[in-house]
PQR file with spaces between the fields and no chain letter, atoms N, CA, C, O and H, PARSE charges and radii, in Angstrom:
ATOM       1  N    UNK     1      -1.503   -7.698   -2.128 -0.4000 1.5000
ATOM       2  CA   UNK     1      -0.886   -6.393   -1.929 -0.0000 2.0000
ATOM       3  C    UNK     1       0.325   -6.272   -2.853  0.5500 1.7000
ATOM       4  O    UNK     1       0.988   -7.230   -3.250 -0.5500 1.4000
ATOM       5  N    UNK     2       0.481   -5.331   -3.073 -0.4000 1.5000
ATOM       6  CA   UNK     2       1.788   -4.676   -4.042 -0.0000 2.0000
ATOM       7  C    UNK     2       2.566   -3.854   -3.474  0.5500 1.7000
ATOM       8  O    UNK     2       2.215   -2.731   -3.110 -0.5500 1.4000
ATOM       9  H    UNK     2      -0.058   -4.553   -2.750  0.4000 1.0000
ATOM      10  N    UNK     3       4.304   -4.582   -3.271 -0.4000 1.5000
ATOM      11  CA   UNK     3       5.007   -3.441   -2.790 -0.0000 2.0000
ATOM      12  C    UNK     3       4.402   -2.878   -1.071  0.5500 1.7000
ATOM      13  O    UNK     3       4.433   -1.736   -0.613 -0.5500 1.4000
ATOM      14  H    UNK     3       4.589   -5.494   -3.566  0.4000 1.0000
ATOM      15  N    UNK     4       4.078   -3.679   -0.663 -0.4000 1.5000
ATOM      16  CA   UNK     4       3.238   -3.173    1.085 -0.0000 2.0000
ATOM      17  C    UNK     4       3.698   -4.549    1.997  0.5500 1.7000
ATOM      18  O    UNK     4       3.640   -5.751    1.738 -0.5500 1.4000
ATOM      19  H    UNK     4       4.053   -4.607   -1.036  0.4000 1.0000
ATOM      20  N    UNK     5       4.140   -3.854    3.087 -0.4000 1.5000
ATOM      21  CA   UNK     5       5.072   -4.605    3.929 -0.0000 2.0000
ATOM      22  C    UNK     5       4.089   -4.177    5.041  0.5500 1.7000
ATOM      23  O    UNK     5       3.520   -3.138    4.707 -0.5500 1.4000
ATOM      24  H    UNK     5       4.187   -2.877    3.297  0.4000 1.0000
ATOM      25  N    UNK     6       3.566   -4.783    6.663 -0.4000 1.5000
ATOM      26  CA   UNK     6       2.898   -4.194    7.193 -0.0000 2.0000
ATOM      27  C    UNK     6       3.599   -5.278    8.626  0.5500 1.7000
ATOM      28  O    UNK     6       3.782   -6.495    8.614 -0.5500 1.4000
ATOM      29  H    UNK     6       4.029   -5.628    6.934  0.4000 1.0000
ATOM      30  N    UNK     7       3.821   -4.441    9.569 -0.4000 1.5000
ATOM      31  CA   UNK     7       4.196   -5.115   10.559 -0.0000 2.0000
ATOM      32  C    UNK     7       3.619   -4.113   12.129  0.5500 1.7000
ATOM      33  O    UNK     7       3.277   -2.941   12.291 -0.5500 1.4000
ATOM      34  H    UNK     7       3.672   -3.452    9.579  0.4000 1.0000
ATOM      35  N    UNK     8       3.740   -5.202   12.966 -0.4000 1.5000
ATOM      36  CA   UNK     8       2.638   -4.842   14.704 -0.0000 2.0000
ATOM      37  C    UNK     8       3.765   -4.733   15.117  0.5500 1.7000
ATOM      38  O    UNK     8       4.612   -5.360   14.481 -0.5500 1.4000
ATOM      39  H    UNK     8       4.017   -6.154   12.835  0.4000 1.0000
ATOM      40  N    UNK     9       4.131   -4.099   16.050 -0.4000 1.5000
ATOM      41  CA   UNK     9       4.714   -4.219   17.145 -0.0000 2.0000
ATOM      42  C    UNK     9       4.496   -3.544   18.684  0.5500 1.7000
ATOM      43  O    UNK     9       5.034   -2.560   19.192 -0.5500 1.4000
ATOM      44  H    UNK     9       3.442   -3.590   16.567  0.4000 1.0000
ATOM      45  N    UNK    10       3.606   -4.369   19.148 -0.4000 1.5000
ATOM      46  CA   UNK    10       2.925   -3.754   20.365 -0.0000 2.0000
ATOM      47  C    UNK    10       1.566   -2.898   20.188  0.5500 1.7000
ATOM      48  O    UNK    10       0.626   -3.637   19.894 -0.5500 1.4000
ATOM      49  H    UNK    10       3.170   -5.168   18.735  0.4000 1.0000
ATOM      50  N    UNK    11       1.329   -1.979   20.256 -0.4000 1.5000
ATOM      51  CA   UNK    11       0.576   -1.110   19.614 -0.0000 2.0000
ATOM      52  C    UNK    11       0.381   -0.393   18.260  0.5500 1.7000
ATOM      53  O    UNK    11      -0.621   -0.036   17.641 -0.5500 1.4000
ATOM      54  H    UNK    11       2.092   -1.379   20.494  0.4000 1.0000
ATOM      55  N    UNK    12       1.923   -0.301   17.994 -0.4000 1.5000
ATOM      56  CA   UNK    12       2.246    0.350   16.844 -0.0000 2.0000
ATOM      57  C    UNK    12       2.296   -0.606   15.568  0.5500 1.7000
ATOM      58  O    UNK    12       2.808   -1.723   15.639 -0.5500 1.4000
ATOM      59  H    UNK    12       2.737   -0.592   18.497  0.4000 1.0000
ATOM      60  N    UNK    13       1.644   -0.020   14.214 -0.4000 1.5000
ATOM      61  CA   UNK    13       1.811   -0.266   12.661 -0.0000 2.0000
ATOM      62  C    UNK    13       3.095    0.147   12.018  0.5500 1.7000
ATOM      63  O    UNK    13       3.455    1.279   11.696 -0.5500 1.4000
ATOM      64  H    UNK    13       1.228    0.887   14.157  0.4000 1.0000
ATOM      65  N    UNK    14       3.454   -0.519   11.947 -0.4000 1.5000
ATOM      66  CA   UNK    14       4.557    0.303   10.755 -0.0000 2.0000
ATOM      67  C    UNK    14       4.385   -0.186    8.941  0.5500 1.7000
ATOM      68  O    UNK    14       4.791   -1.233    8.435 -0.5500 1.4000
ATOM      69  H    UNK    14       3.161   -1.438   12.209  0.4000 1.0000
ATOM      70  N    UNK    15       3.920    0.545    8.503 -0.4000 1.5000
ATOM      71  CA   UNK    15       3.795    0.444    6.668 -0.0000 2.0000
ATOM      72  C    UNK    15       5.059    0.569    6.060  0.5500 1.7000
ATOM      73  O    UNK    15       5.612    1.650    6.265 -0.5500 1.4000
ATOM      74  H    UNK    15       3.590    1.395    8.914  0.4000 1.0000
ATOM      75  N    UNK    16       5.751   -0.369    5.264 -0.4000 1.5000
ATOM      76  CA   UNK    16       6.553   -0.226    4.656 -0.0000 2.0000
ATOM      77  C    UNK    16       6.559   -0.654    3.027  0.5500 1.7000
ATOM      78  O    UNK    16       6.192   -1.652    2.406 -0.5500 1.4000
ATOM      79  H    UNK    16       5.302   -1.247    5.098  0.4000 1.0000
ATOM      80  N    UNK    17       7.309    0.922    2.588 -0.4000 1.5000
ATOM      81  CA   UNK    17       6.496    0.664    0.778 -0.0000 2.0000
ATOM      82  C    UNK    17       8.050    1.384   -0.120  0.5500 1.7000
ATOM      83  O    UNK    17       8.545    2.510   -0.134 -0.5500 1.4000
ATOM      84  H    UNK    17       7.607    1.733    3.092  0.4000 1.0000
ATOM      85  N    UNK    18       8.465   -0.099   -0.871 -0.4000 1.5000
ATOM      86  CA   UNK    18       9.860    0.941   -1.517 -0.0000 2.0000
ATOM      87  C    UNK    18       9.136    1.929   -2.814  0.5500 1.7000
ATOM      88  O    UNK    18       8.411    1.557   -3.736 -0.5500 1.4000
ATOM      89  H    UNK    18       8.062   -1.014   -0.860  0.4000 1.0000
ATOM      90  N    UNK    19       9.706    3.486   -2.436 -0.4000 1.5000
ATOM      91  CA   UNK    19       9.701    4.280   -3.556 -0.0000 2.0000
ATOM      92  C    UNK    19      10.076    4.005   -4.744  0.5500 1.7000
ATOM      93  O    UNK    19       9.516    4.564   -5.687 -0.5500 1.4000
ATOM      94  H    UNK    19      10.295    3.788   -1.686  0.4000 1.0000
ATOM      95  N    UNK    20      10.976    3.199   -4.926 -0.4000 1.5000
ATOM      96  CA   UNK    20      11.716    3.066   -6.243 -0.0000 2.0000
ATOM      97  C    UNK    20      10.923    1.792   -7.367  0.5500 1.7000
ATOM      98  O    UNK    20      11.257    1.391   -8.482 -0.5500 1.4000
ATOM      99  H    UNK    20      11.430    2.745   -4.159  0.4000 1.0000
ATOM     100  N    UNK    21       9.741    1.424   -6.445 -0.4000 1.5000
ATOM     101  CA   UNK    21       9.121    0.279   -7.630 -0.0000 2.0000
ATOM     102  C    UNK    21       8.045    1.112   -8.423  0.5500 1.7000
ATOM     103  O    UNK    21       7.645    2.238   -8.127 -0.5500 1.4000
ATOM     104  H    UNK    21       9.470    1.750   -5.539  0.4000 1.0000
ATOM     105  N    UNK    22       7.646    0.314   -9.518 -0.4000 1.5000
ATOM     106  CA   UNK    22       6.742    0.894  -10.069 -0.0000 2.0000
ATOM     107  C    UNK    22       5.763   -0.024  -10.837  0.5500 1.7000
ATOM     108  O    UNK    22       6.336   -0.932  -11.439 -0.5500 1.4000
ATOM     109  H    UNK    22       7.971   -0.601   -9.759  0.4000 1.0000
ATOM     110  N    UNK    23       4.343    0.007  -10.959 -0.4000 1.5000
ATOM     111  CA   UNK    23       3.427   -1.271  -11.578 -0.0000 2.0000
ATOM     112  C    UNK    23       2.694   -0.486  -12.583  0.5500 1.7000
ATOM     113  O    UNK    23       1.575   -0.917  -12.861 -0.5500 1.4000
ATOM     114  H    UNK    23       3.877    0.745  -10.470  0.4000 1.0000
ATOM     115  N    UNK    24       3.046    0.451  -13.112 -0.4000 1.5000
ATOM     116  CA   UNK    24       1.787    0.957  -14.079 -0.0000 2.0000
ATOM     117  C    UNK    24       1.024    2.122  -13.836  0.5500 1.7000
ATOM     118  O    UNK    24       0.740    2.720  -12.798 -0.5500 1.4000
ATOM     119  H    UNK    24       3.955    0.802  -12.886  0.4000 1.0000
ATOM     120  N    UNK    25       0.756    2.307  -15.028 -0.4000 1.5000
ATOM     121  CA   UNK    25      -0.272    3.554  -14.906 -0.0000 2.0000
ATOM     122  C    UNK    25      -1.449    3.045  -14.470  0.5500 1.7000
ATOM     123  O    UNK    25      -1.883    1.935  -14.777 -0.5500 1.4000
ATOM     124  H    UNK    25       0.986    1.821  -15.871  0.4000 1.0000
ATOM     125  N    UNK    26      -2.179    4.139  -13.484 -0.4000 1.5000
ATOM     126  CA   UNK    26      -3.825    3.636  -13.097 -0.0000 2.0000
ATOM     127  C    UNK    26      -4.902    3.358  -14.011  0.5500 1.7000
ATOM     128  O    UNK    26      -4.841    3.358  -15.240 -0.5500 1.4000
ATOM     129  H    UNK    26      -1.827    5.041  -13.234  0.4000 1.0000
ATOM     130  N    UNK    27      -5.584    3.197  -13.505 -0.4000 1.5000
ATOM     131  CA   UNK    27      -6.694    2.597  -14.451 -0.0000 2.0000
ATOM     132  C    UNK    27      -7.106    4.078  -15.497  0.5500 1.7000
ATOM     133  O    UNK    27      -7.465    3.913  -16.662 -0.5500 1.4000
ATOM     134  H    UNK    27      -5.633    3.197  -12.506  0.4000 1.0000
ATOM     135  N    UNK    28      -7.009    5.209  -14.993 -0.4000 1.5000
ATOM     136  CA   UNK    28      -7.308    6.360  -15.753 -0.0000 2.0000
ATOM     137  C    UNK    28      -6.019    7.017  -16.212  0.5500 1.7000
ATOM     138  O    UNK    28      -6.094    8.157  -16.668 -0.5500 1.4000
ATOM     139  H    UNK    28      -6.716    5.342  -14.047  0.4000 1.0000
ATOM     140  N    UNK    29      -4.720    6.342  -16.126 -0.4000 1.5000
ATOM     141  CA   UNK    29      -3.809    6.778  -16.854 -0.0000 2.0000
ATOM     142  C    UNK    29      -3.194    7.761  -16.270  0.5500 1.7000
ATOM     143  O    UNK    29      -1.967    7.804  -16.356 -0.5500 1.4000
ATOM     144  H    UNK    29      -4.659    5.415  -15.755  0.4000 1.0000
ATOM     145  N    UNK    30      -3.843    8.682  -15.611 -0.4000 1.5000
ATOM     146  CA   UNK    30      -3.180    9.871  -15.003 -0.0000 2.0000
ATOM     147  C    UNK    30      -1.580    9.804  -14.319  0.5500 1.7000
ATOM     148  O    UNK    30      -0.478   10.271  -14.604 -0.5500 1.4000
ATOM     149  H    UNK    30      -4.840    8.647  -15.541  0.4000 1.0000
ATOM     150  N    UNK    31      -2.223    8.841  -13.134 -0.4000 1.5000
ATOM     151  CA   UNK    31      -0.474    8.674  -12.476 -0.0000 2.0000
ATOM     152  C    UNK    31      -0.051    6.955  -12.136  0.5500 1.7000
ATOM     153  O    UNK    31      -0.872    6.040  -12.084 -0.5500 1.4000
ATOM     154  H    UNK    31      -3.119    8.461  -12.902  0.4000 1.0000
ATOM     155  N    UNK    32       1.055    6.860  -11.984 -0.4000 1.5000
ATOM     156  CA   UNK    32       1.666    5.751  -11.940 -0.0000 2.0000
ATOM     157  C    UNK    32       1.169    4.932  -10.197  0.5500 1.7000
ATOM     158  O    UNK    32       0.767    5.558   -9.216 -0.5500 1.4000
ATOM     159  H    UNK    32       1.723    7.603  -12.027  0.4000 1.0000
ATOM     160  N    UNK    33       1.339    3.679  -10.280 -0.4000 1.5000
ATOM     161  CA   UNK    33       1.187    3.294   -9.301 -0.0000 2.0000
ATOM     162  C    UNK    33       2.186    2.813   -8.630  0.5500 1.7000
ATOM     163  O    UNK    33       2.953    2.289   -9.437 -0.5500 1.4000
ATOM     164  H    UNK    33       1.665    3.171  -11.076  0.4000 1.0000
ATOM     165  N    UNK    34       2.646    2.701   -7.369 -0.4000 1.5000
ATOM     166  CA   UNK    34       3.455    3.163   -6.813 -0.0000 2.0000
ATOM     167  C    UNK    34       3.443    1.635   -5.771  0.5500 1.7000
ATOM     168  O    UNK    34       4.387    0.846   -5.784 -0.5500 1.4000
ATOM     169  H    UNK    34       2.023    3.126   -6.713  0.4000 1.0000
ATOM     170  N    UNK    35       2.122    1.432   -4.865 -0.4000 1.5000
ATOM     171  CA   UNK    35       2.041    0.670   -3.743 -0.0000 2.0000
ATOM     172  C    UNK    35       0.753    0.740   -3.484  0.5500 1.7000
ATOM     173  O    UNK    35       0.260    1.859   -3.338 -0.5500 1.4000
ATOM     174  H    UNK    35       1.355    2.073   -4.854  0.4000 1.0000
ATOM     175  N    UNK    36      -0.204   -0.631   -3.352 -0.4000 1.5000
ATOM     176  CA   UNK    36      -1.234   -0.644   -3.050 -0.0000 2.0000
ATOM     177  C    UNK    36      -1.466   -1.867   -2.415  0.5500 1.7000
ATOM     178  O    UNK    36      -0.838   -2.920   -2.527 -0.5500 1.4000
ATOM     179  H    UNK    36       0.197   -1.540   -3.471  0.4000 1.0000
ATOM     180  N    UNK    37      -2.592   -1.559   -1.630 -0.4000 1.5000
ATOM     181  CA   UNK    37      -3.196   -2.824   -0.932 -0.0000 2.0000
ATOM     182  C    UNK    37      -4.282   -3.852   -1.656  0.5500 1.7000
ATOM     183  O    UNK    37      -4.700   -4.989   -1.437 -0.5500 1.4000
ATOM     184  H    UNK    37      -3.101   -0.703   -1.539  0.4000 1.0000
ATOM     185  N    UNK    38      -4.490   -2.864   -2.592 -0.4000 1.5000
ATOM     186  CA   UNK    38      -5.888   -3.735   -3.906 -0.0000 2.0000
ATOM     187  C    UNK    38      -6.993   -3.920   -2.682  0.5500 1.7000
ATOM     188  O    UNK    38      -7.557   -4.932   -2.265 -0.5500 1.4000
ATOM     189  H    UNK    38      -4.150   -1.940   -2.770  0.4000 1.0000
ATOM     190  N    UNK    39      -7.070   -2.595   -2.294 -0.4000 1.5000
ATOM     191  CA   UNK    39      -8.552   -2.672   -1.270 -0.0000 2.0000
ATOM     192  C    UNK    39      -8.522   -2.775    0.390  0.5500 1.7000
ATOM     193  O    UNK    39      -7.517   -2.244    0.863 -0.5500 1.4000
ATOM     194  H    UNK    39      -6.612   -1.773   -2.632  0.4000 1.0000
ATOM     195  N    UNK    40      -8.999   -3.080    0.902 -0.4000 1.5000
ATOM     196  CA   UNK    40      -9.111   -2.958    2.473 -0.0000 2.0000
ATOM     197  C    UNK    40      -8.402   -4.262    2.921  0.5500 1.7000
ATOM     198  O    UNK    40      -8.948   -5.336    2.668 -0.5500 1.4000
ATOM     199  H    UNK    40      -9.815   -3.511    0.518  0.4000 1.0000
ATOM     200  N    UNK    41      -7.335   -4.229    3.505 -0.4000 1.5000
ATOM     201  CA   UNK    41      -7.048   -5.509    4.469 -0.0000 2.0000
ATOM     202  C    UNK    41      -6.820   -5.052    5.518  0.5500 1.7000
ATOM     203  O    UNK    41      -6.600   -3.901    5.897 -0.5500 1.4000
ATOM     204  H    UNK    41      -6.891   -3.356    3.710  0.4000 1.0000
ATOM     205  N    UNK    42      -6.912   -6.625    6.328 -0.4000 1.5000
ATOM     206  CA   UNK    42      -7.055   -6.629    7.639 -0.0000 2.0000
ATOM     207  C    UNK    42      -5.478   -6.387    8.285  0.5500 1.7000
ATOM     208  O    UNK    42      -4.743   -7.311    7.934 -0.5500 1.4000
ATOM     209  H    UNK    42      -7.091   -7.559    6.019  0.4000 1.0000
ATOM     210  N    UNK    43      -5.066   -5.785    8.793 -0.4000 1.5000
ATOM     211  CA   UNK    43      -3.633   -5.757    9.669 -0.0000 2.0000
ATOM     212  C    UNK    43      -3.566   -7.275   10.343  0.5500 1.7000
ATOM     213  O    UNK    43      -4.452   -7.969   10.841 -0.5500 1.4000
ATOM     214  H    UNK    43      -5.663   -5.035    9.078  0.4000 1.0000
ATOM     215  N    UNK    44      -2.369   -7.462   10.181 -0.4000 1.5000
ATOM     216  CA   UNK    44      -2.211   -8.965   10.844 -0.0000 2.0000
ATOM     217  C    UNK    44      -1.893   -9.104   12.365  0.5500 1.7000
ATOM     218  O    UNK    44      -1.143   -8.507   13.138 -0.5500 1.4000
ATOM     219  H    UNK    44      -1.649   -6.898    9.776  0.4000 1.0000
ATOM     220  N    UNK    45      -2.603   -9.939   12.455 -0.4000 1.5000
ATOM     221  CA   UNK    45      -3.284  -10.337   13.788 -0.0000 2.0000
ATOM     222  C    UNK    45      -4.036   -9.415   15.271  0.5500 1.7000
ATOM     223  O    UNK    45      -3.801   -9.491   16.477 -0.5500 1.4000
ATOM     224  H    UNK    45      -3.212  -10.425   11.827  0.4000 1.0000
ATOM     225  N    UNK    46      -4.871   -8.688   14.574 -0.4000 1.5000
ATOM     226  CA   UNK    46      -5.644   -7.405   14.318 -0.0000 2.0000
ATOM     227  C    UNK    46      -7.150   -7.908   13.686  0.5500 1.7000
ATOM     228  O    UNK    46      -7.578   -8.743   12.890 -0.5500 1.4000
ATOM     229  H    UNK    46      -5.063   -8.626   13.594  0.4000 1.0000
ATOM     230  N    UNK    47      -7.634   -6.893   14.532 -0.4000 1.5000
ATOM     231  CA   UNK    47      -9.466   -6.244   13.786 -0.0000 2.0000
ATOM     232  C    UNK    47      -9.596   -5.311   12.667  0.5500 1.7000
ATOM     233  O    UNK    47     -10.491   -5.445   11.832 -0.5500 1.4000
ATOM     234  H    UNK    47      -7.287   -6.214   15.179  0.4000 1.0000
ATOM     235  N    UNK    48      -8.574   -4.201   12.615 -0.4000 1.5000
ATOM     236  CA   UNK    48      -8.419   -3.321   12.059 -0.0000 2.0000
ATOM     237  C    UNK    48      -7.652   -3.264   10.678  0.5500 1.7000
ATOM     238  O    UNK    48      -6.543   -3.738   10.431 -0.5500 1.4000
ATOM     239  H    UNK    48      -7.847   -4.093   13.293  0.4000 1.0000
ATOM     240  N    UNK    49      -8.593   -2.502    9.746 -0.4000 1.5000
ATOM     241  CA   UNK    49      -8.073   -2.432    8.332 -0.0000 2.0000
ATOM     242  C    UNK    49      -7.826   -1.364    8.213  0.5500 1.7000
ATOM     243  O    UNK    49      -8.050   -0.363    8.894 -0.5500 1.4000
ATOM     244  H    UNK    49      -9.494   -2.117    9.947  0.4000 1.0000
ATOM     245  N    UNK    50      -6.869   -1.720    6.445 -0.4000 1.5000
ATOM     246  CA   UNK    50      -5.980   -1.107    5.912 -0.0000 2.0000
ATOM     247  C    UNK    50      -6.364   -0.326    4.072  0.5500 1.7000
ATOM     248  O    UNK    50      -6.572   -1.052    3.099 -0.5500 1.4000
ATOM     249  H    UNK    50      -6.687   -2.533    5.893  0.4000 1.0000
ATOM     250  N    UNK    51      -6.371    0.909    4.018 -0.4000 1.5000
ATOM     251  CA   UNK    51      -6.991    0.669    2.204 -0.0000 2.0000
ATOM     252  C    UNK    51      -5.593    1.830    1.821  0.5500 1.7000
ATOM     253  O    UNK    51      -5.707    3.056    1.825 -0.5500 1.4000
ATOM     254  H    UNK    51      -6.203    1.498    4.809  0.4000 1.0000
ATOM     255  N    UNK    52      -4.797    1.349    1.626 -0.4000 1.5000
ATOM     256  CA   UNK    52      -3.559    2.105    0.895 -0.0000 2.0000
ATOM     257  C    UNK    52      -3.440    2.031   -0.330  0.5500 1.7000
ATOM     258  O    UNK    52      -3.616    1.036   -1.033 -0.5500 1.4000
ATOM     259  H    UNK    52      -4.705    0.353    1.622  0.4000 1.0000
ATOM     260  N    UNK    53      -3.010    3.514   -0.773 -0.4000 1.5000
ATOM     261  CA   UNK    53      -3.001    3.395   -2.697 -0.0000 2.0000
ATOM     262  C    UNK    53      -1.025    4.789   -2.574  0.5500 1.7000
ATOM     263  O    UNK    53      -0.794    5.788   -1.892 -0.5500 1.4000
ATOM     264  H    UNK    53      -2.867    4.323   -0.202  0.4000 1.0000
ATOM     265  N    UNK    54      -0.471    4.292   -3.249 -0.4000 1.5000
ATOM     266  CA   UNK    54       0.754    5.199   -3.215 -0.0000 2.0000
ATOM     267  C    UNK    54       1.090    5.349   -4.683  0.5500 1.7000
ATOM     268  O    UNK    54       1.406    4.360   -5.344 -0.5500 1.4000
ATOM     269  H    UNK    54      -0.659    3.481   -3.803  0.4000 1.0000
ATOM     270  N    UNK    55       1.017    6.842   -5.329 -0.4000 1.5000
ATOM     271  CA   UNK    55       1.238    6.757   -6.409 -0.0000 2.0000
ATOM     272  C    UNK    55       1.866    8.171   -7.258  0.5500 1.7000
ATOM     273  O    UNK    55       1.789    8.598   -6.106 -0.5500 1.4000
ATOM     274  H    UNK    55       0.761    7.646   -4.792  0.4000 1.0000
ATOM     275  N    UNK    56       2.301    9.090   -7.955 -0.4000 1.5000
ATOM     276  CA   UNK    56       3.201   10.194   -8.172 -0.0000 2.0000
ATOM     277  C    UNK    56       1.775   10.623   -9.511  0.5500 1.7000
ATOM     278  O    UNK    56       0.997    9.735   -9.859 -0.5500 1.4000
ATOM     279  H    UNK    56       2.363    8.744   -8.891  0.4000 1.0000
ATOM     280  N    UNK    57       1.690   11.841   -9.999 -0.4000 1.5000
ATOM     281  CA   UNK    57       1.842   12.108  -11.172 -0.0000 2.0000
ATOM     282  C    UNK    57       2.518   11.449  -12.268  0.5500 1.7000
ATOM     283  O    UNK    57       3.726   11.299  -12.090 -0.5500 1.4000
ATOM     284  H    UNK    57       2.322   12.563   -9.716  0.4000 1.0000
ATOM     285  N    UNK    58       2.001   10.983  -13.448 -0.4000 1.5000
ATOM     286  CA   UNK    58       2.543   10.870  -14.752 -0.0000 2.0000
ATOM     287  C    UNK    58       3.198   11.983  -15.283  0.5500 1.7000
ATOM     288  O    UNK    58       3.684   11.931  -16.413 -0.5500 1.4000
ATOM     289  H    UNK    58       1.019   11.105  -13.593  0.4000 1.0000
């Protein structure tokens, strides 16, 4: 994961992703990437997945 913080507490997820980083333009150049999971993960200590992509216009 990039920039993705993911924490349980009780029922609740909380995603945490700083705005201010940055890794590159996407694979098609269009917009910058921002925060990603690089695909489906599992939430920790959990059944349930995750597929996050965070990213602005170029």
């Amino acid at each position: 994961m990039k920039n993705v913080e993911m924490t349980v507490e009780g029922t609740m997820l909380t995603i945490k992703v700083d705005l201010t980083k940055e890794f590159g333009p996407s694979a098609s150049g269009k917009t910058i990437i921002i925060a990603s999971t690089e695909g489906n993960v599992t939430i920790p200590d959990r059944q349930e997945k995750v597929g996050l992509n965070v990213y602005r216009k170029k």
